[in-house]
C-alpha positions in Angstrom: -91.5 11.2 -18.3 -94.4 11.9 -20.2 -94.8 12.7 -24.1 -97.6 13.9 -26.2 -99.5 12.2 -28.8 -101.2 13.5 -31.8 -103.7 11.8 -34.4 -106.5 12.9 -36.1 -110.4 11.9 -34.8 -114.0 13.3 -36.2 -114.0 17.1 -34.5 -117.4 16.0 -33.0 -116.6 12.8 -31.2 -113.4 14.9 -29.9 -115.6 16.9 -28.6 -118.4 14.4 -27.2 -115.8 12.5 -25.5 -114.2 15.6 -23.9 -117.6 16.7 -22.5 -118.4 13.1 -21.4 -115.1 13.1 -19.3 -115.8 16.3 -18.1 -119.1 15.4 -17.1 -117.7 12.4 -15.3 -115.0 14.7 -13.3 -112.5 12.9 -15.3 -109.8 14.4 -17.1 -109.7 13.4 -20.9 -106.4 12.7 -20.9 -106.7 10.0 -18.2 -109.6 8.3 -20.3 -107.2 8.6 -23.3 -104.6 6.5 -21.1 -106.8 4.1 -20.2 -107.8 3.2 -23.5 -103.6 2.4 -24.2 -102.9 1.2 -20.9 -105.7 -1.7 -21.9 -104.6 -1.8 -25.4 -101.0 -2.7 -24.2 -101.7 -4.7 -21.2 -104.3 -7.3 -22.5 -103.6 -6.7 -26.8 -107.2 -6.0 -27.6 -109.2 -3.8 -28.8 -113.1 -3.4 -29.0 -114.7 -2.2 -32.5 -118.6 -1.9 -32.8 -119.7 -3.4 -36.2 -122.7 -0.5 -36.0 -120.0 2.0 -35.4 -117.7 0.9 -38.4 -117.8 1.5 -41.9 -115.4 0.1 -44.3 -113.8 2.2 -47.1 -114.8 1.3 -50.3 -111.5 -0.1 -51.3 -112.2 -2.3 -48.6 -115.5 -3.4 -50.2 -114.5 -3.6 -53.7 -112.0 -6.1 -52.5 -113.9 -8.4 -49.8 -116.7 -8.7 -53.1 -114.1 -9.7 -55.1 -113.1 -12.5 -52.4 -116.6 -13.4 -52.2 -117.1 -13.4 -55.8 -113.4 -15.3 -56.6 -114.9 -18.2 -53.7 -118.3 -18.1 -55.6 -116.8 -19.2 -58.8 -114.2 -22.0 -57.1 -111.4 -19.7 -57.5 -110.6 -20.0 -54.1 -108.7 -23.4 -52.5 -110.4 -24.4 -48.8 -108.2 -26.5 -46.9 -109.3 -28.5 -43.7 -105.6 -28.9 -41.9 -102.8 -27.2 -42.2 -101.1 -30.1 -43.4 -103.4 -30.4 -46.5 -102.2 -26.5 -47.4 -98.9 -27.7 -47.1 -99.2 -30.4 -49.2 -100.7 -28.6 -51.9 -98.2 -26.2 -52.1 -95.6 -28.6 -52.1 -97.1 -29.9 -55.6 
């Protein structure tokens, strides 16, 4: 049986990947279920640090970590036994 899926993707990478598989003699939709059928199978995925670009809650907060390990805010354990212990006190 087969379903459809929806989601939401920048109208000009649609639109680059459809002409890529179209350009290939590949339907898009089979390059669409490739990308799950790999996603599933081996539980990866690939993400291109030049191709992402965190949101800026997600900078506010990775400064903050940066800045709260900075100032000795931050507890660095070397075993998971020595967490333990520490939050057994």
């Amino acid at each position: 049986m087969q379903t459809t899926v929806l989601f939401k993707t920048d109208k000009k990478l649609k639109e680059a990947a459809q002409k890529t598989a179209r350009n290939m003699g590949i339907p898009f939709s089979a390059v669409m279920n490739e990308y799950m059928r790999n996603f599933v199978e081996k539980r990866r995925i690939n993400f291109s640090s030049e191709e992402y670009n965190p949101t800026p809650y997600l900078k506010r907060i990775l400064k903050q970590g940066e800045k709260n390990l900075a100032e000795g805010k931050v507890k660095i354990f070397s075993s998971l036994e020595e967490m333990r212990a520490d939050l057994e006190k």
